[in-house]
C-alpha positions in Angstrom: 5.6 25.6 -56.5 4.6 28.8 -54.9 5.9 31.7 -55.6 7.5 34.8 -53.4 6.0 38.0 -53.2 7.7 40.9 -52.0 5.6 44.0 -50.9 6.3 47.5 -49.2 4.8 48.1 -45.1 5.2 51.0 -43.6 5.3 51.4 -39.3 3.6 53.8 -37.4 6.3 55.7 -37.5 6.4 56.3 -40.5 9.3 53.8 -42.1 8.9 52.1 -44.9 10.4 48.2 -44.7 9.4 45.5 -46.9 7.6 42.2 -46.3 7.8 38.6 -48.3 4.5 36.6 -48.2 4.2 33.2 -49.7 1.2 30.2 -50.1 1.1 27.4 -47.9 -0.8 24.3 -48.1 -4.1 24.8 -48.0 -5.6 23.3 -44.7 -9.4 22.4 -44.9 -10.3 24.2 -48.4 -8.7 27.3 -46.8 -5.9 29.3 -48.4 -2.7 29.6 -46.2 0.0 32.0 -46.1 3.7 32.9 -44.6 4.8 36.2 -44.5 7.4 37.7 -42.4 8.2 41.8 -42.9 11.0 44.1 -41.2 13.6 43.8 -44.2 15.4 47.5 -45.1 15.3 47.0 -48.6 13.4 44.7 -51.2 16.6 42.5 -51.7 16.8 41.1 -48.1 13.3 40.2 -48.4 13.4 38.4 -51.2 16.1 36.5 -50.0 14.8 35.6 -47.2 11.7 34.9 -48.7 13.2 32.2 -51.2 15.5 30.8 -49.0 12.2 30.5 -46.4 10.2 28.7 -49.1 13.1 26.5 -50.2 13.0 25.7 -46.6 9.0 24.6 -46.7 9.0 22.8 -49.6 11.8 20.5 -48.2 11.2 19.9 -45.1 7.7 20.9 -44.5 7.5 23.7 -42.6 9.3 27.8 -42.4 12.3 27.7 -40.4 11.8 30.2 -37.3 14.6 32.5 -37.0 17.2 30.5 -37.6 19.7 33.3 -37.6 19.8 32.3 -33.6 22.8 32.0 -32.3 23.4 29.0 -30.3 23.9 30.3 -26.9 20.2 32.1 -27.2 18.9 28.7 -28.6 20.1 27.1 -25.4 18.5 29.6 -23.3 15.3 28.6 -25.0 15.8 25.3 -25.1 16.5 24.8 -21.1 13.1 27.5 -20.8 10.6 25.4 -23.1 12.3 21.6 -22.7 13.6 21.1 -19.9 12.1 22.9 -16.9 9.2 20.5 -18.7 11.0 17.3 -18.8 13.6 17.6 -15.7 14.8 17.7 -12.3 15.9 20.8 -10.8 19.2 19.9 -9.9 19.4 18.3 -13.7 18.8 21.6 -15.1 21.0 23.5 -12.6 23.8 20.8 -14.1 22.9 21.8 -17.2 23.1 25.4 -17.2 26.7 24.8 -15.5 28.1 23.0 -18.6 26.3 24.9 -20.8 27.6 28.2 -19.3 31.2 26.6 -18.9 31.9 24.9 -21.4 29.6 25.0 -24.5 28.4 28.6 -24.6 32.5 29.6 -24.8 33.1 27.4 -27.9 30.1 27.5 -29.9 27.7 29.9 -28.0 28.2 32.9 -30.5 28.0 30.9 -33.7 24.6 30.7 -35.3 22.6 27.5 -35.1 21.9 27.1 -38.3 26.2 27.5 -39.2 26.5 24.9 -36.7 28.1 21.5 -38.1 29.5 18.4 -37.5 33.2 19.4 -38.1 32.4 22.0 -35.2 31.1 19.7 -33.3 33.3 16.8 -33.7 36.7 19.2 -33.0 35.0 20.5 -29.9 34.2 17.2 -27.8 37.7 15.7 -29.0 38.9 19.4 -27.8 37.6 18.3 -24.2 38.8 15.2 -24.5 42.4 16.1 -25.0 42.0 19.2 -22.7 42.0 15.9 -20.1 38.2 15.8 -19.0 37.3 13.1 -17.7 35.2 10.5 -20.5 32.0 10.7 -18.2 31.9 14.6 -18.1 32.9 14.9 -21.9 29.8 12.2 -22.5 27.6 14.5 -20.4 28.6 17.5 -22.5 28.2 15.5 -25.7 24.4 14.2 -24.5 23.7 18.1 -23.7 24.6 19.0 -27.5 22.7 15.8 -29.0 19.1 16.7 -26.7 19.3 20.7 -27.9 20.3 19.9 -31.1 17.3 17.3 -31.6 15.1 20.3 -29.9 16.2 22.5 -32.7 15.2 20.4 -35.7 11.7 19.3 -33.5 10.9 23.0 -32.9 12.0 23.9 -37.0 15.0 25.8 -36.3 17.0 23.5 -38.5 16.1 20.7 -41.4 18.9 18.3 -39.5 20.5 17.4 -36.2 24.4 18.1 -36.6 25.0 16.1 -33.3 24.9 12.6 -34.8 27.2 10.2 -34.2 29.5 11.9 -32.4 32.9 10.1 -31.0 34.6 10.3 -27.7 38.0 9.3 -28.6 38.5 6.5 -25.8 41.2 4.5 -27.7 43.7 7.0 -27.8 45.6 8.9 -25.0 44.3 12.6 -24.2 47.1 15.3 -24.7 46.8 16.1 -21.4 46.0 13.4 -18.1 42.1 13.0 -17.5 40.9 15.2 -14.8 39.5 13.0 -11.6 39.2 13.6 -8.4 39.4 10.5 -6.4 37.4 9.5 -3.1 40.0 8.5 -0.8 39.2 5.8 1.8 39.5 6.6 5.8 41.2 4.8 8.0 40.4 3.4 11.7 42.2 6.1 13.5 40.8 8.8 10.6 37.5 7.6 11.4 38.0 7.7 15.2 39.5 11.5 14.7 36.0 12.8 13.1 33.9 11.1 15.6 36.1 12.4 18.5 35.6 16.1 16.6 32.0 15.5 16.2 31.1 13.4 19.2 27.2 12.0 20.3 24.9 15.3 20.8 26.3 17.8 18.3 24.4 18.8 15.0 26.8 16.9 12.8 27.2 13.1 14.7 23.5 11.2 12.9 24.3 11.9 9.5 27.9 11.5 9.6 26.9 8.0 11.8 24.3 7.3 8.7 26.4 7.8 6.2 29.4 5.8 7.8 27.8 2.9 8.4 25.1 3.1 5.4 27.2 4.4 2.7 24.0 6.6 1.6 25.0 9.9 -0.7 24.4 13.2 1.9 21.0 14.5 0.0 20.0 11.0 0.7 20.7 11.2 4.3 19.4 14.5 5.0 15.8 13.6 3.1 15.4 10.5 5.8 12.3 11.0 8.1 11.4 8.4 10.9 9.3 6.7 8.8 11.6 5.4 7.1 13.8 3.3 9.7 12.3 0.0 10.5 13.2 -0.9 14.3 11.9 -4.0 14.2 13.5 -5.6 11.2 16.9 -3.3 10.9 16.3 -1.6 7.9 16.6 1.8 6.3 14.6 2.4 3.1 15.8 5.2 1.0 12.8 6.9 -0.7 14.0 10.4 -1.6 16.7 12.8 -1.6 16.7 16.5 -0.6 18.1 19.7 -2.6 17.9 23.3 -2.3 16.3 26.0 -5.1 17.8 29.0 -5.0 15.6 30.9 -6.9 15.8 33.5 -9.2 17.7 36.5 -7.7 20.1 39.1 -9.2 23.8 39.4 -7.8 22.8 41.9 -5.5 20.2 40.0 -4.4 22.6 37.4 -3.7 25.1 39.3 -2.2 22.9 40.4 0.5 20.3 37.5 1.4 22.1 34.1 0.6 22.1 32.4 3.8 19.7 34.1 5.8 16.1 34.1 6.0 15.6 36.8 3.4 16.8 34.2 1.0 13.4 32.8 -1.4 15.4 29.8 -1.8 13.9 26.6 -0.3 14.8 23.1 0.5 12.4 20.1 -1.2 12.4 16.5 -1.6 12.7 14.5 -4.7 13.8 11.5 -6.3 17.2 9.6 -5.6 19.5 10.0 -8.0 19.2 7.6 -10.4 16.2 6.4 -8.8 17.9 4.1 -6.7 14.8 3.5 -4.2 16.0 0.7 -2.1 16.0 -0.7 1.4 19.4 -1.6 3.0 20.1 -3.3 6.0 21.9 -1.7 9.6 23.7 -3.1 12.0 22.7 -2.9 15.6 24.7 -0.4 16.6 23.2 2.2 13.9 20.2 0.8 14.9 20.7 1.7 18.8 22.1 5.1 18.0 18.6 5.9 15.9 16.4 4.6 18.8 18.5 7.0 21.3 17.6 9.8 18.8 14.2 9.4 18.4 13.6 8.9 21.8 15.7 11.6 22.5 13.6 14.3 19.7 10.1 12.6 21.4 11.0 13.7 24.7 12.5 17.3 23.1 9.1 17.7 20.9 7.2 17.3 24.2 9.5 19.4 26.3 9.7 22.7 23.8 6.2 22.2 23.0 5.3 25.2 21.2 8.9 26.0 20.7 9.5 23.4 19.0 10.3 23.6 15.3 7.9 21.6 13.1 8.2 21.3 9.1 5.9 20.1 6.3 5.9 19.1 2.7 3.4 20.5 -0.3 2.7 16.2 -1.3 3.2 12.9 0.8 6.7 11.9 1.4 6.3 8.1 1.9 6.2 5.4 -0.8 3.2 7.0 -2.6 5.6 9.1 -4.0 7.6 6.0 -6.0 6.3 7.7 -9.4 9.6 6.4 -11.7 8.2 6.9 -14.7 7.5 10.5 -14.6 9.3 13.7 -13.5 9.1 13.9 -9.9 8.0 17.4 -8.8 9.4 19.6 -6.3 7.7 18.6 -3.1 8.5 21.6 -1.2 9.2 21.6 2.5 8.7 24.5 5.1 7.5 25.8 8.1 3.6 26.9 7.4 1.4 24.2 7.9 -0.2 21.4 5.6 -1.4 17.9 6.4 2.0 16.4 5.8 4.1 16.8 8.5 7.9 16.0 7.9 9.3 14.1 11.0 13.3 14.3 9.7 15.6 12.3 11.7 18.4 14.9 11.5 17.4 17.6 13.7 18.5 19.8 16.4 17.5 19.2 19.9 14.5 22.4 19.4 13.4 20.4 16.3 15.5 22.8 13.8 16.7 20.9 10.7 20.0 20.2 10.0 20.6 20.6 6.3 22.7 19.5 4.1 25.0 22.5 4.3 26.7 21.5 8.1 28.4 18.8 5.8 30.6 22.0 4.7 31.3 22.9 8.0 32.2 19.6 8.8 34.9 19.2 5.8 36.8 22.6 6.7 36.8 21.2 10.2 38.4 17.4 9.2 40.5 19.2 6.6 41.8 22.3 9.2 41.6 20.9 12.4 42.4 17.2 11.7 44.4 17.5 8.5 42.8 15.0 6.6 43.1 17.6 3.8 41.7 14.9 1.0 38.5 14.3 2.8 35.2 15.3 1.4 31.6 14.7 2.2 31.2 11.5 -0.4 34.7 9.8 1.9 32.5 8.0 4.5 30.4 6.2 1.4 33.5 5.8 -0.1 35.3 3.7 3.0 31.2 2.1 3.3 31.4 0.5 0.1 35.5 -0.1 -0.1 35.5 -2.0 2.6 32.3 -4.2 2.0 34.4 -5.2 -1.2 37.4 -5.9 0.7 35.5 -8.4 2.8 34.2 -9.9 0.0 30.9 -9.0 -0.3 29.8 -9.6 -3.6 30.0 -6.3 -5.8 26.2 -6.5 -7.4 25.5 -6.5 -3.8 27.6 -3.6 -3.0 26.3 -1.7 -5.9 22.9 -1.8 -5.3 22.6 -1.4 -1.3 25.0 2.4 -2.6 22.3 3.0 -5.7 24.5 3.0 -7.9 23.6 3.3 -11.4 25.0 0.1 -13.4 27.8 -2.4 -11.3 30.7 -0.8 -13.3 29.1 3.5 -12.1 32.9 4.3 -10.4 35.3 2.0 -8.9 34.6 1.6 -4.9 38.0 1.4 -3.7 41.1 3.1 -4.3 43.1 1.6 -7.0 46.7 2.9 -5.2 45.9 1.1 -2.3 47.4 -2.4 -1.8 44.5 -4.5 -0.5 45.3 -5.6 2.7 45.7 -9.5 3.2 42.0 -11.3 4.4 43.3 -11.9 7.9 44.2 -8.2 8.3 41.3 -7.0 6.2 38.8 -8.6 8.7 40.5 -7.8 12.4 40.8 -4.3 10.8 37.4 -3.6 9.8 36.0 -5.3 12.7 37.3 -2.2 14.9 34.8 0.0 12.4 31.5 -2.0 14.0 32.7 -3.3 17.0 34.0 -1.4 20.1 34.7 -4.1 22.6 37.0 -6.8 23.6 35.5 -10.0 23.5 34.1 -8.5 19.7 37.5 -8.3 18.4 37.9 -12.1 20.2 35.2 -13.3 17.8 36.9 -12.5 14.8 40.4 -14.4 15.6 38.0 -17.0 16.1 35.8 -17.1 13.2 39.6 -16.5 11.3 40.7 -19.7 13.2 37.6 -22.1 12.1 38.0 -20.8 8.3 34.9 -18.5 7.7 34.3 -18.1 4.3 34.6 -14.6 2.5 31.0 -14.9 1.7 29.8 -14.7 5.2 31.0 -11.3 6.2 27.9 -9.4 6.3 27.7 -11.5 9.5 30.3 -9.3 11.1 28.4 -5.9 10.8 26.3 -7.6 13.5 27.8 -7.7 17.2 25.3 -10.2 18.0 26.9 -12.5 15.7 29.0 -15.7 17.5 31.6 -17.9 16.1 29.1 -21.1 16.7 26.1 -18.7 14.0 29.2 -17.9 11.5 29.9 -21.8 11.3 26.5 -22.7 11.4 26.0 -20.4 8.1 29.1 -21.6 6.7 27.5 -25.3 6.8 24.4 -24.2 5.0 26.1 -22.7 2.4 
């Protein structure tokens, strides 16, 4: 076993501190050495010295500060892991957990003090505290990744993180946290499209979403080339997000929102990446031709006024990449050779972002006092009502991306489904805006239609005689 050695160094200025050195294993004949100097008196680095080597010899290699307190080892972590292994909008998710939740508890302890106990009190802390089990799991993963970091990177011989419980079996001290989608109703519905008729900035995405039951970032990242006229389909490719960028709080004070801003918007993966192609009824589907139509004419009209955007990297399906990090494929104005044709834009060819969905939510909840609405409500009523028509919930699950078939409950658990008869005159008033429509479905109620064959109602084309004729195949 090697032995420490403690010796005296003195800085430029002057000072005299003391240094530990000790042999490694030798690596190709050659002799190998740690030292590490900066101690104020010979005790210190002796200790440290020995308590260094004891470190080697177990494990293999010196321990690199580990007198790091967590929070700083976090830091590093998000720095050197995961701006190398994750999304932007993971990390951003991150850092918001980390700097709400984590850094409070255990951020000035030092890593290497850090044990199970701690960590074991703290998630069942969370737990009773009344998060919900999905966030306290999220907090829980964050601790297991950094903590696996940490012994990868030598900062400590042993993850603490292992085998950690969420007490699910037992009642939290106080009632989980959730904030539940609510479902619109017909005459809710009719209020925000009467708020937010055809023509202004807000009425395609809010259309999209509504009859699609794509997530907003999904919505907003469509381009034209990704609606098929001819077989009633929308395939959803990417999402969009904004990067801030780095910027202190004056910084922020003064430039967020404007142009002066360095933020950006780009495109990346869906969340979960739930690539899929869904189908539209015709009445999306006549609402999308008007609108490209409409932004051909505009484009030609403006000409040079007209506002055109690009992307760094291709935006159609070359970019299906799912089994690595998806880079930031940044959009803006100067030019490249991929053009970004977005479907939401303003008639000069301006895009609308993301962010008119906030002006649109003050605007239901002020104006129209639906004061539980938020931008996710039109997916929400999307996917509650395919269930309630009995559309089969793998079905349901996957045309919304969802991540497994049991992701988050689709309809409102308070609300008393509504008997089938009701359920289907109802929701028929959602895709169908005349008379003789609304006659179709007290006629396809009166020859027995089969749950299973209401897809067939998103259509308007759809007869009585079609429904039956399915019904007999099945």
């Amino acid at each position: 076993m090697s032995e420490v050695i403690v010796r005296e160094r003195y800085l430029k200025n002057g000072k005299k501190v003391y240094e530990y050195c000790f042999e490694l294993a030798h690596e190709g004949g050659k002799r190998r050495r740690r030292t590490k100097s900066g101690f104020a008196t010979k005790r210190e680095a002796r200790a440290a010295g020995r308590q260094a080597l004891y470190e080697y010899e177990n494990v293999g290699e010196v321990v690199v500060d580990n007198n790091i307190s967590y929070s700083d080892f976090l830091d590093f972590w998000i720095e050197n892991d995961c701006k190398n292994t994750c999304k932007e909008q993971t990390i951003k998710g991150y850092e918001k957990k980390i700097k709400l939740y984590i850094k409070p508890e255990l951020g000035a302890y030092r890593i290497k003090s850090i044990n199970k106990d701690n960590l074991q009190a703290f998630i069942t802390d969370l737990y009773n505290d009344g998060f919900s089990v999905n966030t306290v799991t999220s907090i829980k993963g964050l601790l297991t990744k950094s903590f696996n970091f940490a012994v990868d990177r030598n900062y400590i011989p042993a993850s603490p993180a292992v085998n950690l419980v969420i007490p699910k079996n037992k009642q939290p001290d106080r009632p989980t946290r959730f904030k539940q989608h609510i479902f619109l109703e017909k005459d809710q519905v009719d209020k925000i499209f009467e708020r937010f008729p055809k023509g202004t900035s807000s009425f395609i995405p809010l259309k999209i979403a509504y009859h699609t039951g794509m997530r907003p970032g999904e919505v907003f990242g469509l381009i034209w080339d990704d609606i098929d006229f001819v077989n009633k389909t929308i395939t959803v490719n990417r999402q969009v997000q904004w990067y801030a960028g780095k910027r202190t709080e004056e910084e922020k004070k003064r430039t967020n929102g404007t142009s002066e801003s360095n933020g950006y918007w780009y495109f990346c993966e869906p969340k979960y990446k739930s690539y899929r192609t869904i189908d539209i009824d015709d009445t999306l589907l006549d609402i999308l031709k008007e609108e490209y139509e409409k932004q051909q004419r505009a484009c030609e009209y403006y000409d040079e006024y007209y506002s055109h955007y690009y992307s760094d990297f291709k935006v159609t399906d070359e970019i299906l990449r799912r089994n690595t990090v998806f880079p930031q494929n940044r959009i803006g104005e100067t030019c490249t050779e991929h053009e970004v044709n977005f479907v939401c834009r303003r008639e000069d060819g301006s895009y609308v972002s993301s962010r008119t969905m906030q002006h649109v939510s003050r605007i239901v909840h002020m104006q129209l006092v639906i004061t539980d609405y938020d931008t996710y409500s039109l997916r929400h009523t999307h996917g509650t009502m395919l269930v309630e028509q009995g559309a089969d919930i793998i079905y349901v699950q996957r045309r919304l991306g969802h991540k497994s078939a049991g992701a988050k409950p689709v309809r409102n658990p308070e609300r008393e489904k509504p008997k089938w008869e009701d359920t289907i005159t109802n929701r028929m008033l959602h895709w169908s805006y005349t008379p003789e429509q609304k006659e179709e479905v007290k006629k396809a109620l009166a020859a027995g239609v089969p749950k299973a064959t209401i897809l067939t109602y998103f259509y308007p084309e759809v007869t009585v005689e079609k429904m039956s004729s399915y019904r007999k195949k099945q």
